[in-house]
C-alpha distance (Angstrom), angle and dihedral (degrees) to the residues before:
residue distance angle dihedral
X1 . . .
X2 3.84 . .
X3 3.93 89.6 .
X4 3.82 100.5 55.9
X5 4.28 89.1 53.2
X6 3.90 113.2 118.9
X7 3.77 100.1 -137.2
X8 3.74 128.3 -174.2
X9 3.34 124.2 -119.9
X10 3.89 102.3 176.8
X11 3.78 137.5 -8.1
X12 3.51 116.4 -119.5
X13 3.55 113.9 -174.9
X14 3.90 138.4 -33.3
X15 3.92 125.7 -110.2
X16 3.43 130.4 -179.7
X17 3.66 91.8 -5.2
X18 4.24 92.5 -56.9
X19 3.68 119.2 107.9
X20 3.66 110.5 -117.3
X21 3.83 109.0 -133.0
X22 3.93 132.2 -155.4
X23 3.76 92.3 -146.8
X24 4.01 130.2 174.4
X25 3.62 97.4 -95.0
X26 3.96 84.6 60.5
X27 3.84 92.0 50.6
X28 4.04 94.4 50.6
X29 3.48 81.8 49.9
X30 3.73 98.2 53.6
X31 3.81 83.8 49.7
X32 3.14 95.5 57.4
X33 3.82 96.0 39.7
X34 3.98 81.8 56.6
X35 3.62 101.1 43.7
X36 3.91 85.9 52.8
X37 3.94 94.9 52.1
X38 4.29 83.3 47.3
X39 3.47 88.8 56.0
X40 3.51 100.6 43.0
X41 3.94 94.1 50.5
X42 3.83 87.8 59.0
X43 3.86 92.2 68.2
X44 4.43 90.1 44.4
X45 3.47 83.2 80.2
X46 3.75 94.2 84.4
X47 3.69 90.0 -171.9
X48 4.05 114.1 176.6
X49 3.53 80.6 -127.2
X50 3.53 114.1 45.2
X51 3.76 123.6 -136.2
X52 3.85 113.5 -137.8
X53 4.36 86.3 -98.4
X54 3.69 88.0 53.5
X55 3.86 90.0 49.6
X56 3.60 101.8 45.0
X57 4.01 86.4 52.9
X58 3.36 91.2 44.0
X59 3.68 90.6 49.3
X60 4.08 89.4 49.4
X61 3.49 96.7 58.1
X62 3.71 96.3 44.3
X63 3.58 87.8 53.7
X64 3.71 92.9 55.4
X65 3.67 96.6 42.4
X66 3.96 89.2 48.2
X67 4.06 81.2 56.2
X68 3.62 95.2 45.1
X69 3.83 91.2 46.9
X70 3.73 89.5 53.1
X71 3.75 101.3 59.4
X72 3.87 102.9 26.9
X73 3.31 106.7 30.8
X74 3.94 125.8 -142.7
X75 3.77 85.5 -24.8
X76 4.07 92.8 70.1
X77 3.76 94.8 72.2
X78 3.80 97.1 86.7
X79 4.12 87.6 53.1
X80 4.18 88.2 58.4
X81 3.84 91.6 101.3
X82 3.82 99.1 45.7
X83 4.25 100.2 40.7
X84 4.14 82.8 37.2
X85 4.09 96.4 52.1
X86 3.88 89.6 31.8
X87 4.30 92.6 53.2
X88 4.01 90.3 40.6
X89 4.13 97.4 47.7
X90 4.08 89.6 46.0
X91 4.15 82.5 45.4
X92 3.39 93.6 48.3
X93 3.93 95.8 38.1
X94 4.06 90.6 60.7
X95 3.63 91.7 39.1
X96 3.89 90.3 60.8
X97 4.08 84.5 48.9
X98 3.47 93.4 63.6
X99 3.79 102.3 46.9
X100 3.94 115.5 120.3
X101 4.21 86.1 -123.5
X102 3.89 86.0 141.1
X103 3.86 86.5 72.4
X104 4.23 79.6 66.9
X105 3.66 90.9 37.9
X106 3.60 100.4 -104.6
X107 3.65 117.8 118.5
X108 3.70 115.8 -133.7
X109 4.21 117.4 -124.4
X110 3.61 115.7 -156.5
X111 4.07 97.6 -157.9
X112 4.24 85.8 -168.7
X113 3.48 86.1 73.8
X114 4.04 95.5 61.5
X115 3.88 109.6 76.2
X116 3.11 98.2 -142.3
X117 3.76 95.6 65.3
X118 3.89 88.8 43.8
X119 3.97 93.2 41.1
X120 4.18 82.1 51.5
X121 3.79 90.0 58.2
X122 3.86 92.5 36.1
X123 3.92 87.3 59.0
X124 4.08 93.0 45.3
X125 3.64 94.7 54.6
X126 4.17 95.9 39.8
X127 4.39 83.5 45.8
X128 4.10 87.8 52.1
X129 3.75 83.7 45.5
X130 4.17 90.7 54.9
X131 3.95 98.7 37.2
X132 4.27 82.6 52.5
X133 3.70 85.3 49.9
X134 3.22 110.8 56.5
X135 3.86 92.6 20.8
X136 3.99 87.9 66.3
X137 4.21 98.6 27.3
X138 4.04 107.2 24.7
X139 3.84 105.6 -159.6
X140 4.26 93.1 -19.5
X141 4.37 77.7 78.9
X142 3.84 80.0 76.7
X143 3.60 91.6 70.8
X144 3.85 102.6 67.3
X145 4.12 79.9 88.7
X146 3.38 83.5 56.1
X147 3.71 105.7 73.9
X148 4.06 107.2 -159.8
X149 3.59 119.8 -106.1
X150 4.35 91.5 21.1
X151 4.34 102.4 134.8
X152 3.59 108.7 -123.3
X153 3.88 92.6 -108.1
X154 4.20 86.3 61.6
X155 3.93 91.7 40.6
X156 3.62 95.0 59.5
X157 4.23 87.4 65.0
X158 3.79 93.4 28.9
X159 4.07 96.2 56.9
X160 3.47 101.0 58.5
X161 3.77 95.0 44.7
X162 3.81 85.8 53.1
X163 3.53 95.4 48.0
X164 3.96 90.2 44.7
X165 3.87 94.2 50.2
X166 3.90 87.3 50.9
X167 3.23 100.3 55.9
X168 3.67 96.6 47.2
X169 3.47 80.9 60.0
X170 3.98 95.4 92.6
X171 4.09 86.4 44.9
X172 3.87 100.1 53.0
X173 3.76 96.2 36.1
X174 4.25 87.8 54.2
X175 4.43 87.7 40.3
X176 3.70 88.4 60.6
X177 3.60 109.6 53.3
X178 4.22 85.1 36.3
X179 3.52 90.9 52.8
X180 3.90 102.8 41.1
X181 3.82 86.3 54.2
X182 3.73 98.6 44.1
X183 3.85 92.1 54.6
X184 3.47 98.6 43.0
X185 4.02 93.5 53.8
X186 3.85 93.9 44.1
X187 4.05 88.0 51.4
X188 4.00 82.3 53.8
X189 3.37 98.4 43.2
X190 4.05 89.0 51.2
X191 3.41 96.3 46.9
X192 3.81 95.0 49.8
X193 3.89 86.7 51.2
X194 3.57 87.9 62.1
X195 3.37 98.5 51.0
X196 3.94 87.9 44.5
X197 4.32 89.4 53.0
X198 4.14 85.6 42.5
X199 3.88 91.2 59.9
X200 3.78 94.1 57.7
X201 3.89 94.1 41.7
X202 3.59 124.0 89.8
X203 4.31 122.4 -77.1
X204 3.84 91.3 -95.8
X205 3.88 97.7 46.5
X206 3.80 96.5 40.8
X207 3.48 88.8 47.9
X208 4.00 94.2 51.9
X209 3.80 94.1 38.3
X210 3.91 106.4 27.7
X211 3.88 96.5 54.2
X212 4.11 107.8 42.4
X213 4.44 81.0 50.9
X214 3.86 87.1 47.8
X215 3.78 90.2 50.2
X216 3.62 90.6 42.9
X217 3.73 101.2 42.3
X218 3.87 84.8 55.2
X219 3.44 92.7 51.9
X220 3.76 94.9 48.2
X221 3.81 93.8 47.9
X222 3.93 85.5 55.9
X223 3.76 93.4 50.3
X224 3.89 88.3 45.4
X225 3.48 95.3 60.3
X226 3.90 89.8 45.3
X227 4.18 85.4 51.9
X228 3.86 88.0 46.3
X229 3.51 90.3 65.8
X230 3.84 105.7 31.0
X231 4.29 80.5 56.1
X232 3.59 101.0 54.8
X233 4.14 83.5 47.2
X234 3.89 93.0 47.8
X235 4.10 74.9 48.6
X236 3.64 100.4 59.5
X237 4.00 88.8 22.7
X238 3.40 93.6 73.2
X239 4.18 92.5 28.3
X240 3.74 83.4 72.8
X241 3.69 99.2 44.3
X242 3.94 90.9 57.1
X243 3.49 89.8 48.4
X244 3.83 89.2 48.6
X245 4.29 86.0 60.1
X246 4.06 85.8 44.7
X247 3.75 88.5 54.3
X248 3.73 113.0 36.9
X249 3.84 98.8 11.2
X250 3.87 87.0 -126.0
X251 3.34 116.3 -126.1
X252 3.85 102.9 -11.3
């Protein structure tokens, strides 16, 4: 579990009597903070004829604005910038997991896999969702536990399950991308331990063990960087449904 510990690199400053740490968690993020702003300046250009940067930006946004346009409506335009810099800095952040740094002897930190930096995001969407809420409905955002046409005898059991499943909300949506993450490193990191204990067997074990986890591992790594991506879409996916229920009160 080596690869999941928060380690510091420097300390920055001290507050309220605890040291204040620049740690490796905070670097990766950095990274990917900077790798996002790279990849954003390529589409500034607005060239008449876009360059393939400009395009793939270009193509990026669309995408999330097609997805916002989906599930809100009209009304999900103005949430382009948050879902779009929220999908892209997850992307980005399991990307930078996945790099082979350890060839360079630095060993990559995928921060998504830390709950607290998940349950962090998971709390700014679900607070956008509230502040849209009440912003837009006042105290009539109460009745999306209130599912319309439920008798009062029925309500009384029905509320508080709908008010329990929406706050879990925040919890599940920062589980998933923590635990996706989590399993798919410790699957790597087992598989390359095998290959590591098949090099120092003998010809005929190594040979047995060492190539089936080489295969493997490659495999895995390929379907990692496929579940990077399809988790920082689930991410915004569902972002933009619970904003949907903030704005429209769907279906109640």
């Amino acid at each position: 579990m080596h690869q999941f510990e928060v380690q510091t690199i420097a300390d920055m400053f001290t507050l309220g009597g605890q040291k204040i740490a620049f740690t490796n968690s905070a670097a990766f993020m950095v990274a990917a903070l900077i790798g996002l702003w790279a990849f954003m300046l390529m589409g500034m250009k607005r060239q008449l004829v876009p360059g393939r940067g400009q395009m793939m930006v270009e193509a990026f946004v669309g995408f999330i604005d097609k997805l916002l346009a989906q599930n809100i409506g009209k009304a999900g335009r103005k949430y382009v910038p948050y879902v779009f810099t929220l999908f892209m800095f997850i992307l980005f952040a399991n990307l930078l997991g996945l790099l082979p740094l350890g060839l360079f002897g630095l060993h990559p930190f995928t921060f998504t896999s830390h709950f607290t930096v998940t349950g962090v995001l998971a709390i700014l969407s679900f607070s956008i969702v509230l502040v849209v809420g009440f912003v837009r409905h006042g105290l009539h955002f109460f009745s999306l536990f209130a599912p319309k046409g439920t008798p009062a005898p029925v309500l009384l059991l029905v509320a508080p399950i709908e008010f329990v499943s929406f706050m879990v909300r925040p919890f599940s949506l920062a589980l998933r991308l923590f635990v996706a993450m989590t399993a798919g490193h410790i699957l790597l990191k087992v598989l390359a331990y095998f290959i590591v204990q098949a090099a120092g067997a003998g010809a005929g074990t190594g040979l047995a063990v060492g190539i089936p986890s080489f295969a493997l591992m490659v495999g895995v790594s390929a379907l990692e960087v496929l579940v990077a991506a399809v988790q920082a879409y689930v991410f915004a996916l569902l972002t933009s449904l619970y904003i949907n229920d903030a704005e429209h009160l769907h279906a109640h």
